[in-house]
ZAVO-778484 format. One record per residue (C-alpha): residue number from 0; residue in three letters; x, y, z. Coordinates in nm, 3 decimals. Layout:
<migus>
<pos=NUM	code=ala	c1=X	c2=Y	c3=Z>
...
</migus>
This chain:
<migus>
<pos=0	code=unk	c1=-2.936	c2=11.265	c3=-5.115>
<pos=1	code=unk	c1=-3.271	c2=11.093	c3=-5.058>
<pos=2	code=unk	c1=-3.322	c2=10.789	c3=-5.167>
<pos=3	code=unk	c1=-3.564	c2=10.691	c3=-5.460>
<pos=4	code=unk	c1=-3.885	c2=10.526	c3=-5.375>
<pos=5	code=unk	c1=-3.896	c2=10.266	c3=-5.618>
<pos=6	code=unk	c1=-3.630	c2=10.052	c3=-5.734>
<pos=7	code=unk	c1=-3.481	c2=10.162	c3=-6.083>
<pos=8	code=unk	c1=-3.566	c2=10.021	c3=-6.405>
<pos=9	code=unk	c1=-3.188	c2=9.901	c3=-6.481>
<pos=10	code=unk	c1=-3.142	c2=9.852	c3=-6.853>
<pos=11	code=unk	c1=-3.075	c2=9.486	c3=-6.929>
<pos=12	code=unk	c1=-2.755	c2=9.590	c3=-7.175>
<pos=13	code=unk	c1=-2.572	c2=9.808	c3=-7.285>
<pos=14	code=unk	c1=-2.716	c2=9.834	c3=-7.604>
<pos=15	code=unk	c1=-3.058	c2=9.949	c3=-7.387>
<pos=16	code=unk	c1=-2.853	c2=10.206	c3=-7.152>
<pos=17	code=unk	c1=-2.666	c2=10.342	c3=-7.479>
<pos=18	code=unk	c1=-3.070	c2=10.369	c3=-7.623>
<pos=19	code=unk	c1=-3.225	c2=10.533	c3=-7.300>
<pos=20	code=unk	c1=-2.943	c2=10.820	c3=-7.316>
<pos=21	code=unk	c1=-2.944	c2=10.859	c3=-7.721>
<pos=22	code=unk	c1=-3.370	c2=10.958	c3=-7.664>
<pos=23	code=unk	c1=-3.257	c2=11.203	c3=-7.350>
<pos=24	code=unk	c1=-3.350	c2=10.976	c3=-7.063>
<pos=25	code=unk	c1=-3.165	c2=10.904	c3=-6.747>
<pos=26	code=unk	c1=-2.969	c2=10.590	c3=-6.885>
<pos=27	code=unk	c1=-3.045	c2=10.445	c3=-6.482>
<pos=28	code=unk	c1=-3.427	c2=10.408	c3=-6.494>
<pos=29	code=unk	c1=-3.513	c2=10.553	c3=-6.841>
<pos=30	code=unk	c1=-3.828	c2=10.751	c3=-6.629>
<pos=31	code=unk	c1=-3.637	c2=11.104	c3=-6.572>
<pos=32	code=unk	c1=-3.545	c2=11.336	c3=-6.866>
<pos=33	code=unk	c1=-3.159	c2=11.312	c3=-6.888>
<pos=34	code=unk	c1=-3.116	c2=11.708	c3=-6.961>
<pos=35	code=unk	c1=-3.174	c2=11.994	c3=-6.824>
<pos=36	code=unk	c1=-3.142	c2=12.220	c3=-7.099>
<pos=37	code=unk	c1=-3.029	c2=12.158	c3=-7.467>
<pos=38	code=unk	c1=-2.726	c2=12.021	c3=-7.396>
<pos=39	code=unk	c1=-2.673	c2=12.085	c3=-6.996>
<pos=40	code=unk	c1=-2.757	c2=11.727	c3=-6.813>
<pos=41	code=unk	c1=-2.917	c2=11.710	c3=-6.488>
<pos=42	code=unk	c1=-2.736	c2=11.684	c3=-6.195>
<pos=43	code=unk	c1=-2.903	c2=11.449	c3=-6.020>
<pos=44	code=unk	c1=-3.203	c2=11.211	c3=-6.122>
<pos=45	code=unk	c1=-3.523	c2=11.319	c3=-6.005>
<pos=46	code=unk	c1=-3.645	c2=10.946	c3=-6.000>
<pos=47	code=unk	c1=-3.328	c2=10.732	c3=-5.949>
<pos=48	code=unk	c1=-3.153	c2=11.007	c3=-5.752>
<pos=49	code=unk	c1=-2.814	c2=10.875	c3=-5.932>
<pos=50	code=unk	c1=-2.537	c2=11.153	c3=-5.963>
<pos=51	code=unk	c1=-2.451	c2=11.250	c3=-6.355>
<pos=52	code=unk	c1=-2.236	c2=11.516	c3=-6.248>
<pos=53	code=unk	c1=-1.938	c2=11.263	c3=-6.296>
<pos=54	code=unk	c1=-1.997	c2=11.271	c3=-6.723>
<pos=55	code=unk	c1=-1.670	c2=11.425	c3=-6.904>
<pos=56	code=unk	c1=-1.874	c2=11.405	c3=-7.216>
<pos=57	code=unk	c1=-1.626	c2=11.703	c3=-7.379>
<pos=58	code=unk	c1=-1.564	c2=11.684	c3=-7.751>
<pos=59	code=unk	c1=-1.690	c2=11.341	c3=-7.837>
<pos=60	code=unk	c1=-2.050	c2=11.414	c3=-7.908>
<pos=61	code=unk	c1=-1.925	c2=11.717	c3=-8.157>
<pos=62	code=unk	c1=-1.699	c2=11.479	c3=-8.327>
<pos=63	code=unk	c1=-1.995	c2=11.206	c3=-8.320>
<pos=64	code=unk	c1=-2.207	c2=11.507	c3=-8.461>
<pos=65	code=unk	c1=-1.961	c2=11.557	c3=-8.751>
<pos=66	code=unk	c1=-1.895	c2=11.157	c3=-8.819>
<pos=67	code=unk	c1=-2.250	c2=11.134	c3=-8.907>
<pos=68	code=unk	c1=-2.314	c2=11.408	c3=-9.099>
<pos=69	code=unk	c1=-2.042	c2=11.386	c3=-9.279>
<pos=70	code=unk	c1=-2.119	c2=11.029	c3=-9.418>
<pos=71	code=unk	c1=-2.469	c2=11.056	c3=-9.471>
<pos=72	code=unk	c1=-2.465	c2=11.409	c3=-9.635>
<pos=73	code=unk	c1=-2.155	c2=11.271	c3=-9.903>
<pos=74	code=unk	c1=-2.366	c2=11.083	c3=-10.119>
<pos=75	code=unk	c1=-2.602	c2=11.415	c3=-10.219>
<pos=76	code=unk	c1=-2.299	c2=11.623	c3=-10.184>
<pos=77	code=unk	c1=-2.139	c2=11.412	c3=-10.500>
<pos=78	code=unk	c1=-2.484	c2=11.408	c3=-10.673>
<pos=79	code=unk	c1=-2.509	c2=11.775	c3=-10.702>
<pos=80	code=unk	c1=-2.178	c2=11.884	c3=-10.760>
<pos=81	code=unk	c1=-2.138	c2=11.550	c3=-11.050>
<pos=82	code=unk	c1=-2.480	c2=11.694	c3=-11.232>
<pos=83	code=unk	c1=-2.465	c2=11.963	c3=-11.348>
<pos=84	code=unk	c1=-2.883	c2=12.035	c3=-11.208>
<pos=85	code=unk	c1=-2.837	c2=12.310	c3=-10.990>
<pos=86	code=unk	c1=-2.603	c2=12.639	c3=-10.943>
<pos=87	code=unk	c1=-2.328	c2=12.585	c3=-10.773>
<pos=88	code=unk	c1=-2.417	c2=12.838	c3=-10.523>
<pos=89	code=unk	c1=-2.744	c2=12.675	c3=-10.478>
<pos=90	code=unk	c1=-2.605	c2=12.347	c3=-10.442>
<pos=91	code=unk	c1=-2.352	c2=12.512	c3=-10.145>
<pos=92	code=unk	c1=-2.707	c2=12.672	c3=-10.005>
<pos=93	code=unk	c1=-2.849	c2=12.352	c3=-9.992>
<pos=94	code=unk	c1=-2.543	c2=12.151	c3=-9.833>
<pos=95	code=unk	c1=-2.476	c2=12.415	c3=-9.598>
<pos=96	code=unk	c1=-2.884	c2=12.452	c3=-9.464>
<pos=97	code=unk	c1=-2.856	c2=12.062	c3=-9.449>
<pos=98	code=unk	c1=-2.509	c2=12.008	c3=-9.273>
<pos=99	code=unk	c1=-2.639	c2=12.287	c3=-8.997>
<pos=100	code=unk	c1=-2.998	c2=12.142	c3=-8.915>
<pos=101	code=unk	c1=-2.811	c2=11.792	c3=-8.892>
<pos=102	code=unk	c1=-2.548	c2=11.902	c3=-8.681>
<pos=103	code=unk	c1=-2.754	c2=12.054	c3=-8.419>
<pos=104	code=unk	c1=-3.000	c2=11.767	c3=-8.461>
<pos=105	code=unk	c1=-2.769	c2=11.504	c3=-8.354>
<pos=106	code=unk	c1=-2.568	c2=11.683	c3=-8.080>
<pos=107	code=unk	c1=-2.771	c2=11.619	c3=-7.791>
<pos=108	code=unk	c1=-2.846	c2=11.186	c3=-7.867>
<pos=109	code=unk	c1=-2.484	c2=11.184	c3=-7.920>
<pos=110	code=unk	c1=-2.413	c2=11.337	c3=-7.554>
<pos=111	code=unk	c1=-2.661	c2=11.116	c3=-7.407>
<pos=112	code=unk	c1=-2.526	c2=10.837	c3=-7.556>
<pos=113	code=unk	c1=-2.163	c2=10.920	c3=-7.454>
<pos=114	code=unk	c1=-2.339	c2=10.994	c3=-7.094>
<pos=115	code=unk	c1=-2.456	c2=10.639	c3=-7.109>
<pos=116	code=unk	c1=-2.144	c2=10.492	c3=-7.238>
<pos=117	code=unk	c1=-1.996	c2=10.646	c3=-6.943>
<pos=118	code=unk	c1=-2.161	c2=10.503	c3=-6.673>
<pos=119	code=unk	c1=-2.209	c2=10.162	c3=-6.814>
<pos=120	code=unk	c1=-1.834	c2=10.157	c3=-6.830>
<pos=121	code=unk	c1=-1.741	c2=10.297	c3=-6.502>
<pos=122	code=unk	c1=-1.547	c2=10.606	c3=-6.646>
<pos=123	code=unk	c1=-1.446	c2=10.910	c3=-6.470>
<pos=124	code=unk	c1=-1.569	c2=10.800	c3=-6.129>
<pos=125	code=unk	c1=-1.888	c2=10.661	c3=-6.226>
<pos=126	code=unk	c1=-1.913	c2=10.432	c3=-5.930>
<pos=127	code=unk	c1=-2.115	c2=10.163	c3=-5.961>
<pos=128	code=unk	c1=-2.091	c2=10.121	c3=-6.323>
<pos=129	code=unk	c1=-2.421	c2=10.023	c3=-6.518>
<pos=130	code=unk	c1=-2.282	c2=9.705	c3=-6.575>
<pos=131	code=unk	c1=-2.180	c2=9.588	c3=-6.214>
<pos=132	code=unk	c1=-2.535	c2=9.736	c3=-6.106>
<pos=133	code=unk	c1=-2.674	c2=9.508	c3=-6.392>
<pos=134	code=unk	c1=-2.490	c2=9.196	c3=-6.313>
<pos=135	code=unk	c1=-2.551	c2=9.226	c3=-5.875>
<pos=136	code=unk	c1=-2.151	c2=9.286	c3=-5.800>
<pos=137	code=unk	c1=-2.250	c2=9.599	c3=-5.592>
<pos=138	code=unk	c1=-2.431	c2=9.544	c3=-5.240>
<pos=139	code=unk	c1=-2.697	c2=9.788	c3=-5.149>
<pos=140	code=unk	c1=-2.563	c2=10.041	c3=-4.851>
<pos=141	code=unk	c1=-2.699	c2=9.962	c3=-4.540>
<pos=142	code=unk	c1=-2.857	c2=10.310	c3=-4.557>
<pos=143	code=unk	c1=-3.045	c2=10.176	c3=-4.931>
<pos=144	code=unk	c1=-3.412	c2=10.080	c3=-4.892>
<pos=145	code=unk	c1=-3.313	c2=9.750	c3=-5.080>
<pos=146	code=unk	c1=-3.036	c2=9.661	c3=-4.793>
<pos=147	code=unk	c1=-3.118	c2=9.306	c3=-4.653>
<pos=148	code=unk	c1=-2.951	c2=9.255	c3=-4.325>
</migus>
């Protein structure tokens, strides 16, 4: 793998990583786009060269998905079906159009943001995690273009 010609952009926190992966960029440097296609990540960073083919990202960002548009879709759920304003078959068009567009709409943050989570967190053989980069615990390979001898 070459190595990148710049040193990455680490993200300060988590909180930062966890942002850089919800918008679809490479949670590492935040300069490379994080996916491929919708929801297919990249294999390898174009600008930080770092390896995301370690992410087990699975069901999480479905159930994420559902979490939120469950909760925020409840409120006007109960307001239509309590009045008495609309069909109820116009109401179900309405909830149904809504729930779908949302659903789809927060799929791919939530899989950046469990790609993120991830690697901050050293899971599934994300190795160095985000956090020991961050903090200097991991020594440059001699082979790095940041190794000091």
């Amino acid at each position: 793998m070459l190595s990148p010609t710049k040193r990455p952009d680490l993200p300060h926190s988590f909180t930062a990583a966890l942002m850089r992966g919800i918008k679809g960029q490479c949670p590492r440097c935040g300069d490379a786009k994080l996916f491929r296609a919708f929801l297919k990540p990249i294999a390898h960073c174009p600008a930080c060269h770092h390896d995301w083919t370690h992410q087990q990202a699975d069901d999480f960002p479905p159930y994420v998905s559902i979490f939120l548009t469950g909760h925020l879709l409840a409120p006007l759920i109960i307001y239509l079906s309590m009045s008495n304003v609309l069909p109820m078959w116009q109401t179900l068009a309405i909830c149904l159009t809504l729930a779908s567009i949302m659903m789809i709409s927060f799929l791919q943050p939530a899989k950046g943001g469990t790609i993120a989570l991830q690697w901050w967190n050293v899971m599934h053989g994300f190795e160095p995690s985000g956090k020991a980069e961050l903090e200097g615990l991991t020594a440059p390979t001699p082979d790095s273009p940041w190794h000091r001898p």
